[in-house]
PADODO-398300 format. One record per residue (C-alpha): residue number from 1; x, y, z; residue in one letter. Coordinates in pm, 1 decimal, decimal comma, padded with zeros to 6 digits. Example, Ala and Ser with C-alpha at 12.3 -4.5 7.8 and 13.67 -1.06 7.14 Angstrom:
<sites>
1|01230,0|-00450,0|00780,0|A
2|01367,0|-00106,0|00714,0|S
</sites>
This chain:
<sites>
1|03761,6|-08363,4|-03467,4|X
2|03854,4|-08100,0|-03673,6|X
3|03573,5|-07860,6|-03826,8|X
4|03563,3|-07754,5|-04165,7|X
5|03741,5|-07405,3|-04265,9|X
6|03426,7|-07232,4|-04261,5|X
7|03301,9|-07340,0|-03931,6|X
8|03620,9|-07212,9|-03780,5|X
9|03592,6|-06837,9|-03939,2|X
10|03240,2|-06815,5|-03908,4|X
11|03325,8|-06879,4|-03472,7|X
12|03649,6|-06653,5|-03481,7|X
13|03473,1|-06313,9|-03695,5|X
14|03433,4|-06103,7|-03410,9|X
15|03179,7|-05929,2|-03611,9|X
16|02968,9|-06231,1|-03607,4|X
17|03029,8|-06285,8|-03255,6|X
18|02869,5|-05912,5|-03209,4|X
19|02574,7|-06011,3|-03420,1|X
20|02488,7|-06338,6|-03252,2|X
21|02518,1|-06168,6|-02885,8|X
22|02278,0|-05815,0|-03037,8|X
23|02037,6|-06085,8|-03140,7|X
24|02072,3|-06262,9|-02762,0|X
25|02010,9|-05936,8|-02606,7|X
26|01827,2|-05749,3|-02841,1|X
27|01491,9|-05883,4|-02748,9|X
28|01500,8|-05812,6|-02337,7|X
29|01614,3|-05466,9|-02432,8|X
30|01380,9|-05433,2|-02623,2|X
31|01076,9|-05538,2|-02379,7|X
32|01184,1|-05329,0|-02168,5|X
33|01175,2|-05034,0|-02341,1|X
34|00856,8|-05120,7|-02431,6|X
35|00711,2|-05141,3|-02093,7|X
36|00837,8|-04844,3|-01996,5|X
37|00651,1|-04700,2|-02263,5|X
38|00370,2|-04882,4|-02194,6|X
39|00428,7|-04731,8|-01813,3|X
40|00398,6|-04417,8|-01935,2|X
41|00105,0|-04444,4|-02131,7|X
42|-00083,1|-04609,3|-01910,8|X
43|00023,8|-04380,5|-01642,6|X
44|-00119,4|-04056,4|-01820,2|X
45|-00425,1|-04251,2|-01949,9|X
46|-00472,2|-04338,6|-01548,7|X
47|-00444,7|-03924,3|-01504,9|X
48|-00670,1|-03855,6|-01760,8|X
49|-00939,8|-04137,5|-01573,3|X
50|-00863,2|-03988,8|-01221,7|X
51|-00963,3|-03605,8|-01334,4|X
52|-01275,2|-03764,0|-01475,0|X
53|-01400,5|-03971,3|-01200,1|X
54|-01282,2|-03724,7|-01004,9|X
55|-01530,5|-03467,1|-01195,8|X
56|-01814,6|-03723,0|-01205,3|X
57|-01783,6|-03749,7|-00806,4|X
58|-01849,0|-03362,5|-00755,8|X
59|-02095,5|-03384,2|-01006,0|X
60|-02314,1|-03683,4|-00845,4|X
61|-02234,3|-03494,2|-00538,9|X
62|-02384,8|-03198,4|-00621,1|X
63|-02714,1|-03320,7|-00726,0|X
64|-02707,7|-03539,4|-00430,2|X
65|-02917,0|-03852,7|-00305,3|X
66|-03196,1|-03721,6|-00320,7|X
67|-03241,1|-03779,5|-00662,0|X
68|-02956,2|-04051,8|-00714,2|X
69|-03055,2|-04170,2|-01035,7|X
70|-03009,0|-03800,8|-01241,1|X
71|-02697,7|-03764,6|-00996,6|X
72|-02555,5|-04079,7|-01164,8|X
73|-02682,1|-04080,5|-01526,3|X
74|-02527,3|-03705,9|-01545,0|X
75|-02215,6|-03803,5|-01382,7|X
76|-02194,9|-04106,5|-01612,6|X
77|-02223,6|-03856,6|-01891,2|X
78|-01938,8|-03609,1|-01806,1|X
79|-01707,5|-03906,9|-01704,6|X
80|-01772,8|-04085,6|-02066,3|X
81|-01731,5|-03712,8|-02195,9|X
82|-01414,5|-03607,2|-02014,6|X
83|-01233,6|-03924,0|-02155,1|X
84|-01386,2|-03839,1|-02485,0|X
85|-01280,9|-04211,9|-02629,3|X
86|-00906,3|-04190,7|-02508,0|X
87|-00961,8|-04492,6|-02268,4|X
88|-01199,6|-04789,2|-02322,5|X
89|-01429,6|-04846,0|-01990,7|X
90|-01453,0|-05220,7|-01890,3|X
91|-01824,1|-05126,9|-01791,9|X
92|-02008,7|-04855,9|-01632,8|X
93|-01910,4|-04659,3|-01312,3|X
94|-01986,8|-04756,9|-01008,1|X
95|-02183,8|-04562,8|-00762,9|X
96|-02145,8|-04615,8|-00364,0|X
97|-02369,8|-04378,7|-00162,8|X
98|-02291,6|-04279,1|00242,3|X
99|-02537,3|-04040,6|00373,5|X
100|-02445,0|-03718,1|00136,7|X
101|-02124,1|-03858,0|00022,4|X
102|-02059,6|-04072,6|-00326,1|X
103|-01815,5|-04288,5|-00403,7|X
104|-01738,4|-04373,0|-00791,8|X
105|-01538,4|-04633,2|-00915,2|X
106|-01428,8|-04708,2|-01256,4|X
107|-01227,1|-04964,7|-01460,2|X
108|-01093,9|-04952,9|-01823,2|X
109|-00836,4|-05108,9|-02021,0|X
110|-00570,2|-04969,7|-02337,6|X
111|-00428,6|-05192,3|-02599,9|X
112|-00039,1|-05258,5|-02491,9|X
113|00186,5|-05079,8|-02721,7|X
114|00469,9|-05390,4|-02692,3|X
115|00184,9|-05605,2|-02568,2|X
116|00344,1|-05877,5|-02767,3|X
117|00707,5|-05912,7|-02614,0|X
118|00604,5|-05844,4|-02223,0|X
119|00338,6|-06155,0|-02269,8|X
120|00004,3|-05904,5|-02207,8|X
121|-00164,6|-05770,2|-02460,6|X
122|-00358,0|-05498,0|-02262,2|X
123|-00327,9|-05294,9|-02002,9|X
124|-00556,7|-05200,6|-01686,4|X
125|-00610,9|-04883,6|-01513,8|X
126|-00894,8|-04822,9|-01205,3|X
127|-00973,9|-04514,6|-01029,2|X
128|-01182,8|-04387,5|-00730,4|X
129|-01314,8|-04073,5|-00600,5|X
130|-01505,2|-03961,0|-00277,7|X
131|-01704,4|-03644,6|-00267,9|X
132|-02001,6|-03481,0|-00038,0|X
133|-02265,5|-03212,6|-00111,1|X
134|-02001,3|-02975,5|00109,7|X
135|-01683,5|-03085,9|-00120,1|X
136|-01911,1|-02987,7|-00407,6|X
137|-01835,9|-02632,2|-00338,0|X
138|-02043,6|-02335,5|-00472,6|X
139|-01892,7|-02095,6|-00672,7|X
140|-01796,2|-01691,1|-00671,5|X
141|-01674,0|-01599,8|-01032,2|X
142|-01578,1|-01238,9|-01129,3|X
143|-01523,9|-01121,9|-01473,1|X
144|-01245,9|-00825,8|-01569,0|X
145|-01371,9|-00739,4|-01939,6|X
146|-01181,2|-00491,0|-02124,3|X
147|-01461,4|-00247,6|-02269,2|X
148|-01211,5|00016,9|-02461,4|X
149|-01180,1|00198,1|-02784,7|X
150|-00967,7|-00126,9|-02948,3|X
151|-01240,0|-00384,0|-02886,5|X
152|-01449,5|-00274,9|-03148,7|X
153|-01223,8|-00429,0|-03352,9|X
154|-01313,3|-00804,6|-03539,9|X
155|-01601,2|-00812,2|-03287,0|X
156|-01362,2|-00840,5|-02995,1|X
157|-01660,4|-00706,9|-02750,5|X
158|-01893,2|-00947,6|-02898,0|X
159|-01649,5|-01228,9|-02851,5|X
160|-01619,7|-01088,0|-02476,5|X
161|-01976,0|-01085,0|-02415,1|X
162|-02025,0|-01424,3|-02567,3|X
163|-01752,0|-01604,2|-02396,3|X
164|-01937,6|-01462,1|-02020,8|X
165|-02245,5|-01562,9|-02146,4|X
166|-02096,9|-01904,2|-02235,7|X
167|-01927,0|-01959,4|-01886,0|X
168|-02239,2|-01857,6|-01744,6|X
169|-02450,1|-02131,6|-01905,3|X
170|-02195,6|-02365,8|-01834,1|X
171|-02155,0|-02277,2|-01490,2|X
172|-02557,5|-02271,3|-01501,0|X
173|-02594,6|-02650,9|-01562,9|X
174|-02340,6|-02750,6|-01318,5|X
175|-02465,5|-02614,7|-01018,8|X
176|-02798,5|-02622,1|-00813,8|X
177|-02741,5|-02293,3|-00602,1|X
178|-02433,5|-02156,5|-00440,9|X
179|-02314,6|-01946,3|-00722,5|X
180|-02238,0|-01590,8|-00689,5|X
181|-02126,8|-01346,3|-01046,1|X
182|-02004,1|-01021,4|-01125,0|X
183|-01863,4|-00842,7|-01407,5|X
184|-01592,4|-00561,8|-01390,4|X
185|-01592,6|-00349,2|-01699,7|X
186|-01273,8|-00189,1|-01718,5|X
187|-01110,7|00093,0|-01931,7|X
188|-00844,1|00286,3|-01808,9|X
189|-01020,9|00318,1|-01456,8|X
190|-01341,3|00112,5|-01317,1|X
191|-01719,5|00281,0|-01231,1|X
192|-01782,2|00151,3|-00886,5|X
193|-02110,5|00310,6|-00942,6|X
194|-02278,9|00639,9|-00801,0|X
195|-02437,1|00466,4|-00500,3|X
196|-02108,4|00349,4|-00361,8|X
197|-01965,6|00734,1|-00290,5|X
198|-01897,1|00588,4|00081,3|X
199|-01598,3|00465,2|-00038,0|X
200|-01450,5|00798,7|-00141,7|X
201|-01203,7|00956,6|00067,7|X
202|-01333,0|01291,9|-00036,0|X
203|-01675,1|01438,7|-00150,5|X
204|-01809,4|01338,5|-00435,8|X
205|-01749,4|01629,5|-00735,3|X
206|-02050,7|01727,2|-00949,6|X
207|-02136,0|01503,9|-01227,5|X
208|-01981,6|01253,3|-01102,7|X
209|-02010,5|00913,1|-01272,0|X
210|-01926,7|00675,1|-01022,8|X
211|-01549,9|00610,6|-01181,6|X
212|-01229,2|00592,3|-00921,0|X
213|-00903,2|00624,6|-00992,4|X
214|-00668,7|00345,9|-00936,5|X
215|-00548,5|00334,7|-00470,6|X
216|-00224,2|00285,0|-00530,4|X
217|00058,9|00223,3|-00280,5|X
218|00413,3|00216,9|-00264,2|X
219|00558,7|-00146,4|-00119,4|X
220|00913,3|-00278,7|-00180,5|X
221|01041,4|-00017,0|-00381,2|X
222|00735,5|-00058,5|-00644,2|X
223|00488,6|00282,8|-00630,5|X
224|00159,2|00121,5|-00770,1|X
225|00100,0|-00173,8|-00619,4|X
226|-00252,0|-00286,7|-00598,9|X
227|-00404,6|-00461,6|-00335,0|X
228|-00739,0|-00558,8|-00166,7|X
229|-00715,3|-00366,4|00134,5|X
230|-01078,4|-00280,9|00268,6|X
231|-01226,2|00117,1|00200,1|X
232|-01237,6|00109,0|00630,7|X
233|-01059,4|00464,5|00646,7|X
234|-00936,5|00828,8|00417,5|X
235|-00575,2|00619,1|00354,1|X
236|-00792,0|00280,2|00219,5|X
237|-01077,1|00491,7|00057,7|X
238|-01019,6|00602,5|-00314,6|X
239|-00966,2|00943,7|-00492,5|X
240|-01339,0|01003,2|-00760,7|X
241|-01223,2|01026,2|-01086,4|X
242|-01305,4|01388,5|-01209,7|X
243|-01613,7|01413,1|-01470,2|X
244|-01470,9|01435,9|-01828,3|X
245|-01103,5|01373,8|-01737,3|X
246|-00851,5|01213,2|-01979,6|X
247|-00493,5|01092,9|-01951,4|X
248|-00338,3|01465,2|-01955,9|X
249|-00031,6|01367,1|-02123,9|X
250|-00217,7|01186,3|-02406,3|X
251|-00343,5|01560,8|-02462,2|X
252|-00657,8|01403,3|-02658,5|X
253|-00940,8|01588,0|-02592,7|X
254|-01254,1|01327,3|-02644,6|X
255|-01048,0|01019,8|-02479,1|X
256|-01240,7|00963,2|-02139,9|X
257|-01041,7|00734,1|-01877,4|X
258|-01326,2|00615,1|-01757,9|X
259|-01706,5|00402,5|-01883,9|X
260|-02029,2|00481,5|-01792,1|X
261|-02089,9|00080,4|-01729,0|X
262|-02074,7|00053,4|-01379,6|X
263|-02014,9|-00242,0|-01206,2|X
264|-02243,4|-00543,0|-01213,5|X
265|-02351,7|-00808,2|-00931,1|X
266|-02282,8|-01023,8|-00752,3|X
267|-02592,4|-01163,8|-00890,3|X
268|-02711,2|-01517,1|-00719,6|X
269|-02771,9|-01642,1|-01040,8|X
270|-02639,1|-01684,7|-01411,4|X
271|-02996,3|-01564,1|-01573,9|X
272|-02961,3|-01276,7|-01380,1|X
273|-02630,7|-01129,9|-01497,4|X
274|-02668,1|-01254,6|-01839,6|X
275|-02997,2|-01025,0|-01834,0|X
276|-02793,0|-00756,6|-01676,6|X
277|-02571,0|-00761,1|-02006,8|X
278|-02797,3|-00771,2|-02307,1|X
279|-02785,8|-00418,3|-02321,3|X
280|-02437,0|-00425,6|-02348,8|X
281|-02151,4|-00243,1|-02205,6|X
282|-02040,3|00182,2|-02267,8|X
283|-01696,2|00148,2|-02478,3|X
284|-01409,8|00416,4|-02456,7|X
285|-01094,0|00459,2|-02326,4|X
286|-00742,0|00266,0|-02379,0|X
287|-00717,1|-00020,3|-02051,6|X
288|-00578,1|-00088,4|-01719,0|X
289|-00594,4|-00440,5|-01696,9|X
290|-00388,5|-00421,3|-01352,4|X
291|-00674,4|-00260,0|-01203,4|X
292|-00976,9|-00399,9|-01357,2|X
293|-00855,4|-00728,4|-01220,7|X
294|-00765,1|-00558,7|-00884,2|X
295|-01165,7|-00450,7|-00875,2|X
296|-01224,5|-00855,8|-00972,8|X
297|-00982,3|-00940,4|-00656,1|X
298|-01216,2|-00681,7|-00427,2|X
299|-01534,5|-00892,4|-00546,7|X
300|-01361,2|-01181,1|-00433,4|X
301|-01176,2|-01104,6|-00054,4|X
302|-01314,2|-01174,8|00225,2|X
303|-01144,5|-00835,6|00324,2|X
304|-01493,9|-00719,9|00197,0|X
305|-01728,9|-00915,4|00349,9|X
306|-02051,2|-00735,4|00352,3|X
307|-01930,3|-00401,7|00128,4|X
308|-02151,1|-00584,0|-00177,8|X
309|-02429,7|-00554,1|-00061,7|X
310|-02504,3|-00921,7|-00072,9|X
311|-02555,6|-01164,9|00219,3|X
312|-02263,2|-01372,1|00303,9|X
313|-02095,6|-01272,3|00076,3|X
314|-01732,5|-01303,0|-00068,6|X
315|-01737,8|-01636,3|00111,5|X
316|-01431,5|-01786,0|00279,0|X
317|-01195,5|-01971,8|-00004,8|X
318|-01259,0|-02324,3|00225,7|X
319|-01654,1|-02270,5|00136,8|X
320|-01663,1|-02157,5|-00214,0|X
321|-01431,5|-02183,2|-00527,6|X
322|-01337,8|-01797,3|-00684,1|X
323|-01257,4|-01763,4|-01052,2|X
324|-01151,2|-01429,7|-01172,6|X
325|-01112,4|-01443,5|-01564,3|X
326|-00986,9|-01168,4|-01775,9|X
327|-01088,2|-01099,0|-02100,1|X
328|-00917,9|-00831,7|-02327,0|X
329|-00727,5|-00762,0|-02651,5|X
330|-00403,3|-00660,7|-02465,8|X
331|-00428,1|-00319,2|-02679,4|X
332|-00359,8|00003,6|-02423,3|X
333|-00251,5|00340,4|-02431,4|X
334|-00272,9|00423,3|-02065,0|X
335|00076,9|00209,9|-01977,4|X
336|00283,0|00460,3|-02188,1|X
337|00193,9|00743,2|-01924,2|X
338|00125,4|00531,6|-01587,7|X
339|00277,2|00228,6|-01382,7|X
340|00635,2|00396,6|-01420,1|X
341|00919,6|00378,9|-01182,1|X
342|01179,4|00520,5|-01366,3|X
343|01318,0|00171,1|-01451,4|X
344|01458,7|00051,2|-01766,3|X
345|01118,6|-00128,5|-01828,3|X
346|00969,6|00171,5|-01857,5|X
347|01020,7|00180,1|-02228,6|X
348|00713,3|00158,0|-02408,5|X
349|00601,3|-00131,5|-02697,8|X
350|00453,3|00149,3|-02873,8|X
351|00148,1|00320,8|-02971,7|X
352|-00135,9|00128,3|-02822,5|X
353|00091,2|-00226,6|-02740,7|X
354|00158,5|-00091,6|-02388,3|X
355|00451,6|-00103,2|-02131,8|X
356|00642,5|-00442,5|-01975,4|X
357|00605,9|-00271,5|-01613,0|X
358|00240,1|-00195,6|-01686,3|X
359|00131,8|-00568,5|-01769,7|X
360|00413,1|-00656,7|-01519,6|X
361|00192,8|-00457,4|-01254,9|X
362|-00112,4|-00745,6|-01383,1|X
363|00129,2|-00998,7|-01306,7|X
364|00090,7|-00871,6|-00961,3|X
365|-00163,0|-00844,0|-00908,7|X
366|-00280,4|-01148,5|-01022,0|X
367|00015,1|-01316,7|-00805,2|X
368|-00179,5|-01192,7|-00524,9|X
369|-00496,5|-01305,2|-00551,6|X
370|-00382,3|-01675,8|-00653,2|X
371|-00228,5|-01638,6|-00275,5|X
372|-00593,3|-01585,7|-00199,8|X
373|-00681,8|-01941,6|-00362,8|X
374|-00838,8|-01733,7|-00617,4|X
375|-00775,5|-01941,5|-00995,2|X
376|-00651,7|-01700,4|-01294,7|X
377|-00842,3|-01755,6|-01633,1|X
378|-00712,1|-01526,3|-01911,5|X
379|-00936,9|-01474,0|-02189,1|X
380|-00641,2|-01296,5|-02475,7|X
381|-00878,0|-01179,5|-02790,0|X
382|-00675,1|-01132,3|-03088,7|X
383|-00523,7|-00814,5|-03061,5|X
384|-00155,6|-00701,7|-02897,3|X
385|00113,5|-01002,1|-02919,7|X
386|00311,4|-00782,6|-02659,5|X
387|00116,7|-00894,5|-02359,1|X
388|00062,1|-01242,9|-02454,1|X
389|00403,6|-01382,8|-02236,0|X
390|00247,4|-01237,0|-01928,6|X
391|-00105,0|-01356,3|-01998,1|X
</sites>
């Protein structure tokens, strides 16, 4: 038989041979892009369930079964909260108690993004968490607040103040007990306080305030590195800070290194160092961050077990959790004449924005102390954009 003229073109166009074959294997391609996008979505949605179930266990946990119901409705709460409507529950967690430990369980389903051409038109995602009263670990939290000259400025020191007194309330609420808090006020030294002249490797001068100057030591080629090292002898002990002194080279009479706002805690509770703060903190200076946060490290090392003043106390990281946060405006002065090796780096930012080795000697520091399981929160006010790539 032969077929019409058009019959026989439309067969030999190769163009239409490519369209009818796209159109065979368009769709297959096509679902399975789709459910690899699906994958993916679902896969981050199942993250974002994990972390929550994972904070509702510690949460239940930390009430404990002794007064199961609360433990669950409030765990409830801050899983529905932590998912904050991104995934739809299939019905409420589930709660399995063993002695002091909780188990939570919970289901929930997305719509399918190519629902249609895989067949399914939703998807499922489960998670599970175990935790006891002892995996609901206490908590040691030290604060490094910038209290110089600079933070005056837009209310940075009231933002400062709020945001501890925020954490604190937060941190308040979570927890039955367990919690220890300090606060390091910082300029361009730190007051250790009067009552601590032990740690001096010489005798205290008169009129002295309680301010140190930073213990600095040389270690692979570096000249100020900071560490945690215990005040046990006259090489770990630290130098008093002389009354009235100022950078010399800043040769600006009126520009004390140091505050009068010693530091505060460990308290055992929030109420406690949020009382200890309403009067405020002393403001002056220009800012060390590097050693305010090495001061927040000390707080927090079990290298100084017992120096506090408080019973059991820094903790070992496998008991507790430690937080140091830092909270400044990045503004200093005191990097243009300190932290300087003679390196390249040196070069300043300019008046009041600092030096790259002087926030790279933070960097350090805080390095350090993350070795120490200690978690980094940085708290950058609006103020110098020069520091903000090493916050």
């Amino acid at each position: 038989m032969k077929l019409p003229g058009f019959v026989r073109r439309f067969f030999c166009d190769r163009k239409a041979q490519v369209a009818i074959q796209l159109a065979v294997v368009a769709a297959p391609f096509l679902a399975l892009n789709g459910a690899a996008v699906d994958f993916a979505h679902g896969l981050m949605r199942k993250t974002e369930l994990q972390n929550a179930v994972d904070a509702a266990a510690l949460a239940a946990a930390r009430i404990g079964p002794q007064e199961r119901a609360r433990a669950e409705q409030e765990a409830s709460a801050l899983l529905h909260a932590s998912l904050d409507g991104r995934l739809e529950l299939s019905g409420p967690p589930s709660f399995a108690w063993t002695g002091d430990a909780v188990t939570v369980e919970a289901e929930g389903h997305l719509d399918s993004l190519f629902g249609d051409l895989v067949g399914d038109g939703s998807l499922a995602v489960a998670a599970d968490a175990t935790a006891t009263a002892s995996s609901a670990r206490p908590t040691e939290i030290a604060f490094a607040i910038d209290v110089t000259n600079s933070m005056a400025s837009g209310n940075n020191d009231v933002a400062a103040l709020n945001a501890i007194r925020d954490t604190l309330e937060r941190l308040d609420n979570g927890q039955t007990g367990g919690l220890r808090a300090s606060v390091v006020p910082f300029t361009d030294r730190v007051n250790i306080g009067t009552h601590r002249s032990a740690w001096l490797s010489v005798a205290a001068p008169s009129g002295w305030n309680g301010c140190v100057e930073p213990r600095e030591v040389s270690h692979a080629g570096w000249l100020h590195w900071l560490r945690d090292t215990r005040p046990s002898s006259s090489a770990t002990r630290f130098l008093p800070t002389a009354p009235g002194r100022v950078i010399s080279t800043l040769n600006a009479p009126g520009l004390p290194a140091c505050s009068n706002s010693q530091i505060l805690g460990p308290f055992d509770s929030p109420s406690a160092l949020r009382s200890a703060l309403n009067g405020g903190l002393n403001r002056t200076g220009t800012g060390r961050m590097d050693d305010g946060m090495a001061w927040a490290w000390r707080l927090l090392s079990t290298e100084w077990t017992g120096l506090w003043g408080a019973t059991n106390y820094p903790r070992p990281a496998s008991e507790v959790r430690k937080i140091a946060v830092l909270i400044t405006d990045g503004h200093t002065t005191a990097y243009q004449f300190e932290v300087l090796n003679g390196l390249p780096a040196d070069t300043s930012y300019g008046w009041n924005n600092g030096a790259p080795n002087g926030f790279a000697n933070l960097v350090r520091v805080c390095d350090q102390m993350k070795d120490d399981e200690i978690e980094i929160f940085a708290i950058f006010l609006r103020g110098n954009a020069r520091i903000a790539s090493f916050m």
